[in-house]
PAVO-551394 format. One record per residue (C-alpha): residue in three letters; x, y, z. Coordinates in Angstrom, 1 decimal. Layout:
<pts>
(pt ALA,(X,Y,Z)),
...
</pts>
This chain:
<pts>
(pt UNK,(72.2,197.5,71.6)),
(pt UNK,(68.4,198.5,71.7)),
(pt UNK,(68.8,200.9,69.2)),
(pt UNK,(71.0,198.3,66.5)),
(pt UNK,(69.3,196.9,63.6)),
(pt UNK,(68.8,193.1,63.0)),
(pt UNK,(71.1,193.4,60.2)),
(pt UNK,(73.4,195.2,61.9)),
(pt UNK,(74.0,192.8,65.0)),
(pt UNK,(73.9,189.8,62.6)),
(pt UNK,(77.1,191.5,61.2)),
(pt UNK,(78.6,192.1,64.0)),
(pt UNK,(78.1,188.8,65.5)),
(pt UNK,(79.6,187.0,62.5)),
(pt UNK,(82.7,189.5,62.2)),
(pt UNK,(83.5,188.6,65.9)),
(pt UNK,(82.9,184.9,64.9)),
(pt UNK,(85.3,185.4,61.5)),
(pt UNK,(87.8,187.2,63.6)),
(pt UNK,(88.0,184.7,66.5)),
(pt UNK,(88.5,182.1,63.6)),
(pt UNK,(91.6,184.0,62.4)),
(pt UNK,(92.9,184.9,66.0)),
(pt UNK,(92.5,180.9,66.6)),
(pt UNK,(94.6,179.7,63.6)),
(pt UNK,(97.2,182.2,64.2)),
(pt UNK,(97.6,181.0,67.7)),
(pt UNK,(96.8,177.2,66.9)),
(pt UNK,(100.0,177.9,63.7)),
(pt UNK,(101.8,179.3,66.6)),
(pt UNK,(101.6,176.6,68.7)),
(pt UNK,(102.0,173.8,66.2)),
(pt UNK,(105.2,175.3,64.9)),
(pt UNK,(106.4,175.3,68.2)),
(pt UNK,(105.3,171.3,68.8)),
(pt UNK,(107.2,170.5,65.4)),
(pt UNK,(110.4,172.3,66.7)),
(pt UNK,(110.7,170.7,69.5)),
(pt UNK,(109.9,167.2,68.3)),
(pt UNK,(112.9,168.3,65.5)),
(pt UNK,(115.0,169.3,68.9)),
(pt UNK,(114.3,165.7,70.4)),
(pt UNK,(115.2,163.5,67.2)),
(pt UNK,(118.3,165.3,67.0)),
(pt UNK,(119.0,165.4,70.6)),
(pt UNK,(118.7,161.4,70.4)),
(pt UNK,(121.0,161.0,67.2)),
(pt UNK,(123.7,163.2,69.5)),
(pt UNK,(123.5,161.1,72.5)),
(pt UNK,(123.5,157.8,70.5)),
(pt UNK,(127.1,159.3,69.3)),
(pt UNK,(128.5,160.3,72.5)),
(pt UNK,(127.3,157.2,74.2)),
(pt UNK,(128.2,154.9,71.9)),
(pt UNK,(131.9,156.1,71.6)),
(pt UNK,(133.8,155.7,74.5)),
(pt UNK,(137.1,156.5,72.0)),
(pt UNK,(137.6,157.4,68.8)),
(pt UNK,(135.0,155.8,66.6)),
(pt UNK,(135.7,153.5,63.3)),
(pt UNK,(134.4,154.7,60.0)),
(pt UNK,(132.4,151.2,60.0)),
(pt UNK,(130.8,152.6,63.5)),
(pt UNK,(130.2,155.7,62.5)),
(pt UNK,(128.5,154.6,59.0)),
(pt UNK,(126.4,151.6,61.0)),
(pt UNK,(124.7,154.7,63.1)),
(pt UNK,(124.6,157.4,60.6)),
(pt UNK,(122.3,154.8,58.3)),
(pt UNK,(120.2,154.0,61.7)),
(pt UNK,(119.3,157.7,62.0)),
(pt UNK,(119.7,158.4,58.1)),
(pt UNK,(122.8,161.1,58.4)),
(pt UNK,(125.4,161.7,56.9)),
(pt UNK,(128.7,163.4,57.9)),
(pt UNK,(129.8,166.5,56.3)),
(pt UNK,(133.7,166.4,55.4)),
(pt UNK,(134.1,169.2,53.3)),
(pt UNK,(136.1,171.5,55.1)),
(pt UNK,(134.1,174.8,53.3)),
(pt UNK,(130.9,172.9,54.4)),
(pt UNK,(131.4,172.6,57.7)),
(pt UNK,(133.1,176.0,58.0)),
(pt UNK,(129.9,177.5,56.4)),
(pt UNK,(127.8,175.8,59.0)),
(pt UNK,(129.8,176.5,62.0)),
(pt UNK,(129.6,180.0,61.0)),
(pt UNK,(126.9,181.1,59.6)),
(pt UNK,(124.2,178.7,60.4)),
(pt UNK,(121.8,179.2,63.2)),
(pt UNK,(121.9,177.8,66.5)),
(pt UNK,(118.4,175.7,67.7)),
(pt UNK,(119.5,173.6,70.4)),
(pt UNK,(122.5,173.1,73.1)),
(pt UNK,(123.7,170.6,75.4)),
(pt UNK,(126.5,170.0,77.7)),
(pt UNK,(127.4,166.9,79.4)),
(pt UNK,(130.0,164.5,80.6)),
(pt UNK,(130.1,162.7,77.6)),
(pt UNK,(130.6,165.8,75.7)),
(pt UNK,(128.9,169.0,73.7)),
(pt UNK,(125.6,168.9,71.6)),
(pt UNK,(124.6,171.8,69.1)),
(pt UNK,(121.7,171.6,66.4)),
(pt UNK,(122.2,174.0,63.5)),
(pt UNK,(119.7,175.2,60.8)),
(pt UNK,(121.2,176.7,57.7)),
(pt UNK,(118.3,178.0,54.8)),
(pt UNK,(116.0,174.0,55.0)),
(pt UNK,(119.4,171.8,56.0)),
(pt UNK,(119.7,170.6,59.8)),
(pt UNK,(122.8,169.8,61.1)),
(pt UNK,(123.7,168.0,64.2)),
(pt UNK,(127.2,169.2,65.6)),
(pt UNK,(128.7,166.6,68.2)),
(pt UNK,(132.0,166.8,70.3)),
(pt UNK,(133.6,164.7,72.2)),
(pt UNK,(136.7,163.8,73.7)),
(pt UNK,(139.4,162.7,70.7)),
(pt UNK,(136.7,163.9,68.3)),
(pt UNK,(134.0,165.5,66.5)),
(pt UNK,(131.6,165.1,63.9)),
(pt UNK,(129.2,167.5,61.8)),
(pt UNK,(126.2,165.3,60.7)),
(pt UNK,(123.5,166.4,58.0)),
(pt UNK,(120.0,165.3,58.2)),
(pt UNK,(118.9,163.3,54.8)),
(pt UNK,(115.3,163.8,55.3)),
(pt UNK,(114.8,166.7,57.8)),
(pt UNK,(111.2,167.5,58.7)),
(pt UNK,(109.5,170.6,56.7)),
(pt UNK,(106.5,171.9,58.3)),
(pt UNK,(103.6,171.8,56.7)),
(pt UNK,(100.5,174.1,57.5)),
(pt UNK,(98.0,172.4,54.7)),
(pt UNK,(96.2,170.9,57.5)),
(pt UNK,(95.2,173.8,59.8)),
(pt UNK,(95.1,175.7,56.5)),
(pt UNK,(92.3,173.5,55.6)),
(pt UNK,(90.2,173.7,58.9)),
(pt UNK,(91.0,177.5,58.4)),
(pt UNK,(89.3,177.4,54.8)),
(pt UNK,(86.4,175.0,55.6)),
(pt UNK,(85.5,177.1,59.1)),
(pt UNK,(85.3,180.5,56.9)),
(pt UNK,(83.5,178.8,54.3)),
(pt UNK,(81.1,177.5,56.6)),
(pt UNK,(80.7,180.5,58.5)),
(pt UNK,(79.8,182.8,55.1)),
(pt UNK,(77.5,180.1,54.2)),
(pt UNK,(75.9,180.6,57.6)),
(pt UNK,(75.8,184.4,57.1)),
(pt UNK,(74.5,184.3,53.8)),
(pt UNK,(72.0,181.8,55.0)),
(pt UNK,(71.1,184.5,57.6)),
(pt UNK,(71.0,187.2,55.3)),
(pt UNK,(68.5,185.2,52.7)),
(pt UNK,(66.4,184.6,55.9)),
(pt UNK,(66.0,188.0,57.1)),
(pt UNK,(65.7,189.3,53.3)),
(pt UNK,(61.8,189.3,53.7)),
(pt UNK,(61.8,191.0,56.8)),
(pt UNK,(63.7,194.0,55.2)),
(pt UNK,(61.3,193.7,52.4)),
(pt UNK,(58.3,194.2,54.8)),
(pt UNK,(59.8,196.6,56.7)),
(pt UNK,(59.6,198.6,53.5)),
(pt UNK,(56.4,197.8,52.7)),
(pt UNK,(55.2,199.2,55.9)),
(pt UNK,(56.9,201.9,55.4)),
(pt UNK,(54.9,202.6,52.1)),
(pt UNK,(51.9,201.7,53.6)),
(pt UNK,(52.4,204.6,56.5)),
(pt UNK,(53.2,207.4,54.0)),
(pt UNK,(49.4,206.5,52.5)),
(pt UNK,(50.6,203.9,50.1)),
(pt UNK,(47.4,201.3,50.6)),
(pt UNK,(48.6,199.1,47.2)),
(pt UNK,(51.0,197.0,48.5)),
(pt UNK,(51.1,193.2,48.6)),
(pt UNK,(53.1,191.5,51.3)),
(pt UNK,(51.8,187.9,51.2)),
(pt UNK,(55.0,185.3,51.8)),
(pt UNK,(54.9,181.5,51.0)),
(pt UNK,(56.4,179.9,54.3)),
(pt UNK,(55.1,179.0,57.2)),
(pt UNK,(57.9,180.9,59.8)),
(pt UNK,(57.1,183.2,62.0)),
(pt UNK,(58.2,186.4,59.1)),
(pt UNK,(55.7,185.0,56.6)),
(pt UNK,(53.5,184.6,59.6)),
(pt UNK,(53.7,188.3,60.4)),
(pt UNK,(53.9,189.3,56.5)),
(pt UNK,(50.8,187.2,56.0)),
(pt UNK,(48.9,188.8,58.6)),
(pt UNK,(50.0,192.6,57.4)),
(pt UNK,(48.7,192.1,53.8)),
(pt UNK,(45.4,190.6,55.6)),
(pt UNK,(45.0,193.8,57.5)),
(pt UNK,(45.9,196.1,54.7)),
(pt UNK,(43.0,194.1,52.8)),
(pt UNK,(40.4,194.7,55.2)),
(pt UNK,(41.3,198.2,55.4)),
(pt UNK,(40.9,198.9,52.0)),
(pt UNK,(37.8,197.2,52.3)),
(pt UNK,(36.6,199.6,55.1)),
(pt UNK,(38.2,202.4,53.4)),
(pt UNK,(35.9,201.5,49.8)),
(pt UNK,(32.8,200.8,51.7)),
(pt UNK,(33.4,204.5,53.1)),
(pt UNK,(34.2,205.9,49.8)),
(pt UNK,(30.9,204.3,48.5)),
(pt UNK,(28.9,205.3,51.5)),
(pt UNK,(30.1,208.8,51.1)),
(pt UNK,(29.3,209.2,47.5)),
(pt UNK,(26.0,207.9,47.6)),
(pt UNK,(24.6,209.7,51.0)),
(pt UNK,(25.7,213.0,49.3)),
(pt UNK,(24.4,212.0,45.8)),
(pt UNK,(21.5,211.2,47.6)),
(pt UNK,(21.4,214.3,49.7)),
(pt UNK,(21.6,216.3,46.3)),
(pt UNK,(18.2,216.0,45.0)),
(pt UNK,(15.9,216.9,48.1)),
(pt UNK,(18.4,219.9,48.4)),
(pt UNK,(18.2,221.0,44.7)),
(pt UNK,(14.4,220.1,45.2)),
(pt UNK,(14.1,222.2,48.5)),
(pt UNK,(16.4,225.5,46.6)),
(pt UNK,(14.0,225.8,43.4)),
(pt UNK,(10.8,225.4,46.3)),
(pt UNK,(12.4,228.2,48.0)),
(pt UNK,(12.7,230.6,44.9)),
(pt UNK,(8.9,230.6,45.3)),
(pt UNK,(8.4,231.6,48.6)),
(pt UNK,(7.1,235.0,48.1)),
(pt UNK,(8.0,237.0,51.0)),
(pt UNK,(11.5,237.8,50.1)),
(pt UNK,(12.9,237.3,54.1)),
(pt UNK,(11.3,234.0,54.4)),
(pt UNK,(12.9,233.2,50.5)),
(pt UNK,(16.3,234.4,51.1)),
(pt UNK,(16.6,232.8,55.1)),
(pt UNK,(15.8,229.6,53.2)),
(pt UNK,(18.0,229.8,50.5)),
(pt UNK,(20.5,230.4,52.5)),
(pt UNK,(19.3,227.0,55.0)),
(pt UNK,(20.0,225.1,51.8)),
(pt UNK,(23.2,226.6,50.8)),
(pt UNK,(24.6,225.9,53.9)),
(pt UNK,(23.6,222.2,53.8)),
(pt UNK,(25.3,222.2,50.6)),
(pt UNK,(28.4,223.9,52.0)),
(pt UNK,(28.7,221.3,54.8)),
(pt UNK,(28.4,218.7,51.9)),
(pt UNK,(31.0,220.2,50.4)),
(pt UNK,(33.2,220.4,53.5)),
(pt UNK,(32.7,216.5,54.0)),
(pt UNK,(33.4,216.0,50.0)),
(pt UNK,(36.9,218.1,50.4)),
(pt UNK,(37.6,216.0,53.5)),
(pt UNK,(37.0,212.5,52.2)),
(pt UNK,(39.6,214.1,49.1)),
(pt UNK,(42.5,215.7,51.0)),
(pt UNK,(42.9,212.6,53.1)),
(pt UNK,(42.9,210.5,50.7)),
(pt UNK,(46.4,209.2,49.7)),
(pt UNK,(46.7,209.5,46.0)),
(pt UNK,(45.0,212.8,46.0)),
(pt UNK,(46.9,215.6,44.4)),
(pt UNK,(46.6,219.2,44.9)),
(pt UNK,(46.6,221.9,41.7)),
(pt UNK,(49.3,224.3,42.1)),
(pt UNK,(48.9,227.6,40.4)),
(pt UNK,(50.1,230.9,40.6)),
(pt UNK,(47.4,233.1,42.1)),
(pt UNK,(46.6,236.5,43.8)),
(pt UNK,(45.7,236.4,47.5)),
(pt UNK,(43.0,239.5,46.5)),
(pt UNK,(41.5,236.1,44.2)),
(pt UNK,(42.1,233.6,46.8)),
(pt UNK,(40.2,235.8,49.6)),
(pt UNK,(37.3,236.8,46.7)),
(pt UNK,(36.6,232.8,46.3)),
(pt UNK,(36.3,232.1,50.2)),
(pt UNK,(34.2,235.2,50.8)),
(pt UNK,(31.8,233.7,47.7)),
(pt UNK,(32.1,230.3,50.0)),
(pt UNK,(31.2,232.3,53.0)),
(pt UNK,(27.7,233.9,52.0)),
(pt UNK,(28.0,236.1,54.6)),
(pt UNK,(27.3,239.6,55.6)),
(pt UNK,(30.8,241.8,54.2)),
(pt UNK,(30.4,244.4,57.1)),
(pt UNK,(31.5,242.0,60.0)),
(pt UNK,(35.1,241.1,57.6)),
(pt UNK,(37.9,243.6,57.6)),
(pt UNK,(40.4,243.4,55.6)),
(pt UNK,(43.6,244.4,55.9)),
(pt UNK,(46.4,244.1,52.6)),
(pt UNK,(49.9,245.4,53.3)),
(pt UNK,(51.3,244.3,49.7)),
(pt UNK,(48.7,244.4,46.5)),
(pt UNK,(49.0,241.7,44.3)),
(pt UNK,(51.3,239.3,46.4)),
(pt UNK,(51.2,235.8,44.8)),
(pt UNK,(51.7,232.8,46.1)),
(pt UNK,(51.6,228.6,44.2)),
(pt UNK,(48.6,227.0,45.5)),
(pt UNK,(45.5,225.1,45.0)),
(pt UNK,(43.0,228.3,44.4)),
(pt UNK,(39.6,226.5,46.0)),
(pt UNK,(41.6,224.2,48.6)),
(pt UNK,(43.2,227.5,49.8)),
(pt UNK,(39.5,229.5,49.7)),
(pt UNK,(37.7,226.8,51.6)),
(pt UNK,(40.7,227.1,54.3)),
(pt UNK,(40.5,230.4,54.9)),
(pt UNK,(36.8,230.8,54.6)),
(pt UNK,(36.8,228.0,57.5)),
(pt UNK,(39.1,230.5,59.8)),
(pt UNK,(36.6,233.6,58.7)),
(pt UNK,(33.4,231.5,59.3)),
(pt UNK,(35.1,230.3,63.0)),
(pt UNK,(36.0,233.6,63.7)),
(pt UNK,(32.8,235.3,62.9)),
(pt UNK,(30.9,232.5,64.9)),
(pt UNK,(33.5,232.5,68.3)),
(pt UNK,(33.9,236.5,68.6)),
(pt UNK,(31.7,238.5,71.3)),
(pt UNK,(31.0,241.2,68.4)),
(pt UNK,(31.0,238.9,65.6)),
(pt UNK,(33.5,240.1,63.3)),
(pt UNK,(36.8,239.2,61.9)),
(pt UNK,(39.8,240.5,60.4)),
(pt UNK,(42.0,239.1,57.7)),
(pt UNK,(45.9,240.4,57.8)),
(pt UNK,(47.9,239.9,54.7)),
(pt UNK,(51.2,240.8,54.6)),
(pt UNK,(54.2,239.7,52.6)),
(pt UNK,(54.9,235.8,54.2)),
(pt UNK,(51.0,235.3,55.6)),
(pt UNK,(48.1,235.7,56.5)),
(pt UNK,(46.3,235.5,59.8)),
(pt UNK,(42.5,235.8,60.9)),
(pt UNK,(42.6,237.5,63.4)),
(pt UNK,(39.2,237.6,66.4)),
(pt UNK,(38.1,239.3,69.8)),
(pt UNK,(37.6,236.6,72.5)),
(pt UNK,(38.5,234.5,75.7)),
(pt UNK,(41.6,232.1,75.4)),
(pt UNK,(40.6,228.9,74.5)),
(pt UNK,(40.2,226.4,77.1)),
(pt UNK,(42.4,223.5,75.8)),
(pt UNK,(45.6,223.5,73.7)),
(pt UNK,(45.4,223.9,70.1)),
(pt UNK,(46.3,220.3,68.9)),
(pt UNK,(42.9,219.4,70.5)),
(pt UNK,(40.4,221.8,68.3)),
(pt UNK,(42.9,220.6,65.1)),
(pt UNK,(41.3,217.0,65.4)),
(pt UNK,(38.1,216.1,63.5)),
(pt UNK,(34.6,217.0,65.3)),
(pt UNK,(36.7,219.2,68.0)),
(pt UNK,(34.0,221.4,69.9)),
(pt UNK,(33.9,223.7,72.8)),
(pt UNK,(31.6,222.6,75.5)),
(pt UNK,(29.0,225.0,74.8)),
(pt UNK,(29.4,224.9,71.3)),
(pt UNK,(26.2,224.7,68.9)),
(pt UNK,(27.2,225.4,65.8)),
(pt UNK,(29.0,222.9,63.1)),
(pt UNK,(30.3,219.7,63.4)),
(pt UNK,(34.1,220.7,64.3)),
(pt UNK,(35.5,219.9,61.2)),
(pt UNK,(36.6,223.8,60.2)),
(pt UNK,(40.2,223.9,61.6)),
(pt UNK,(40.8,219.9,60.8)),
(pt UNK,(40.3,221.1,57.1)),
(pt UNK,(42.0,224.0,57.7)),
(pt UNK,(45.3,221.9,59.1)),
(pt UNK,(45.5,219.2,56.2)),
(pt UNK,(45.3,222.0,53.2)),
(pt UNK,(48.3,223.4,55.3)),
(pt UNK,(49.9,220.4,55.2)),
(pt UNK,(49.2,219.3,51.4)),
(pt UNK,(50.9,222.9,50.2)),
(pt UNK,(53.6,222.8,52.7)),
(pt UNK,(52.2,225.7,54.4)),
(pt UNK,(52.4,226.2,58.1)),
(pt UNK,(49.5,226.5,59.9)),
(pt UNK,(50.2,229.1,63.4)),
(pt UNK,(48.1,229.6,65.9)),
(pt UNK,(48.8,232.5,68.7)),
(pt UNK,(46.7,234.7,71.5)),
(pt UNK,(47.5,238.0,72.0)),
(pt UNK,(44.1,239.7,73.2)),
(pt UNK,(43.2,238.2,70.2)),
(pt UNK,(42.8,235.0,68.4)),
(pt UNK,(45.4,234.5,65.7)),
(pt UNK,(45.2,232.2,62.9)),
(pt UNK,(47.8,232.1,60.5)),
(pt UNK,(49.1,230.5,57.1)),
(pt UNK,(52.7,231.1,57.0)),
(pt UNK,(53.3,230.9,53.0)),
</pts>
């Protein structure tokens, strides 16, 4: 029962109901039937003994006629009649006594009242014999279902907005923040409805206030860095310009890692799928990477493999694994593994000190860690996701990242 839905025990409640209902008026026809036999078996069992007690001999015609209009009978003379009756019709009732024999016969609707005696006997049709009639339990049949689909369609028109909600919230978790789930009411599922589309309100407040505090920090951040890269170009010793440069193009990279996360999590965004060459793919996130070419090796087991992806979402990914690698490894270098279904970034080191899931969460770092804000494999885990890609890590004496394609 935990696991059954409103809906779903609403129905079932109201089909035991309905079917209880049914089971009732059977048994309730059942016995009613019954009650109106047996009242039938005691009118007639009174007409008999008003005969046989009130003939001690043969009876007169005039005696016979005085009771048969008392009880509203009527005898049956016609030989074929009675012969009919006597054989074909069915027996209801039976009694023996002193005074003589009693049989009640029921042929198609006619009842027939069969008395003997001693020096006669007399076959006696009922003029008005009872027909059962059902119209009144039929009736408190038709007004209890009635009232009990009125009751589940009240139910159903209850519990409609709940449903409604349900898929509303629904929405809302898959990253659907425009929904409205306001209710005019004042019970307790226009209560909770009410209170929903307040929170979803606020959080789209929070969620534009970030938005706007993102944009403007970085366009803000922008200009002193533009500023700070044409100061640079003038530094005339060329170690001093080209460490500086490089200061300043990492600040803009880390800008740009904080831009592409405020995109991929944001619901409506939607990646550019293209065919494209790994070779291109790994080009772009070694131009991301600005880093020295001799501590990557690269390793291609099919040229020209191409896979449907967004080209700069999937270069920022895998320059994030190269840059992670190339930062974490004793001897500071990397390799990148391409083969037909992936490829993994592969680095020398110790096995990491907690389980995977933990460095996948935003601003994950190692204890000793100095370097970045441990966003790298966060990134790295929500690209995967957008293209459908599966994101593998593994140690083997060696670090291995992997993009299953």
């Amino acid at each position: 029962m935990k696991n059954l839905s409103i809906f779903s025990f609403i129905n079932i409640i109201f089909t035991i109901a309905f079917l209880a209902v049914v089971a009732s008026f059977v048994l309730f026809l059942k016995y009613d039937r019954n009650r109106f036999q047996l009242q039938q078996q005691q009118r007639y069992s009174i007409i008999a003994n008003a005969f046989l007690s009130g003939f001690r001999f043969v009876p007169t015609y005039q005696e016979i006629e005085a009771i048969c209009n008392q009880f509203d009978v009527q005898p049956v003379t016609d030989p074929k009649e009675r012969l009919t009756v006597l054989n074909r019709a069915k027996m209801l009732y039976y009694k023996e006594s002193i005074l003589g024999r009693i049989r009640i016969f029921k042929l198609n609707r006619d009842y027939y009242i069969y008395v003997q005696s001693y020096g006669y006997n007399l076959l006696l049709k009922d003029n008005k014999p009872g027909v059962y009639h059902a119209k009144g339990a039929l009736i408190i049949f038709l007004a209890l279902t009635v009232g009990l689909l009125f009751l589940y369609l009240s139910f159903l028109r209850k519990f409609k907005p709940l449903r409604d909600l349900q898929r509303d919230i629904d929405k809302f978790a898959k990253g659907d923040l425009n929904i409205h789930t306001r209710m005019d009411g004042k019970d307790e599922i226009a209560k909770v409805a009410n209170s929903f589309d307040n929170a979803v309100k606020y959080i789209n407040n929070l969620l534009d206030s970030r938005r706007l505090f993102m944009r403007n920090i970085m366009h803000e951040l922008k200009t002193p860095i533009a500023k700070g890269r044409i100061a640079a170009e003038m530094v005339e010793d060329k170690e001093n310009r080209e460490f500086l440069i490089n200061v300043f193009e990492r600040i803009n990279n880390i800008i740009a890692e904080i831009a592409t996360i405020d995109r991929i999590n944001t619901s409506t965004y939607q990646i550019e799928k293209e065919e494209v060459k790994i070779e291109d793919i790994l080009k772009l996130s070694l131009e991301f990477l600005m880093t020295d070419k001799n501590k990557i090796e690269i390793d291609i087991k099919e040229k020209n493999k191409k896979i449907k992806a967004d080209k700069k979402l999937m270069a920022v990914a895998i320059k994030n694994l190269i840059d992670n690698a190339i930062k974490f490894s004793p001897d500071s270098k990397a390799k990148v593994e391409v083969d037909k279904n992936q490829i993994c970034i592969i680095s020398k080191g110790e096995p990491l000190k907690k389980p995977i899931d933990y460095y996948l969460e935003p601003f994950s770092q190692e204890e000793k860690r100095k370097e970045g804000l441990g966003l790298g494999l966060y990134i790295v885990k929500n690209i995967a996701k957008l293209h459908n890609f599966e994101f593998i890590y593994e140690y083997k004496n060696s670090h291995y990242f992997c993009l299953k394609f």
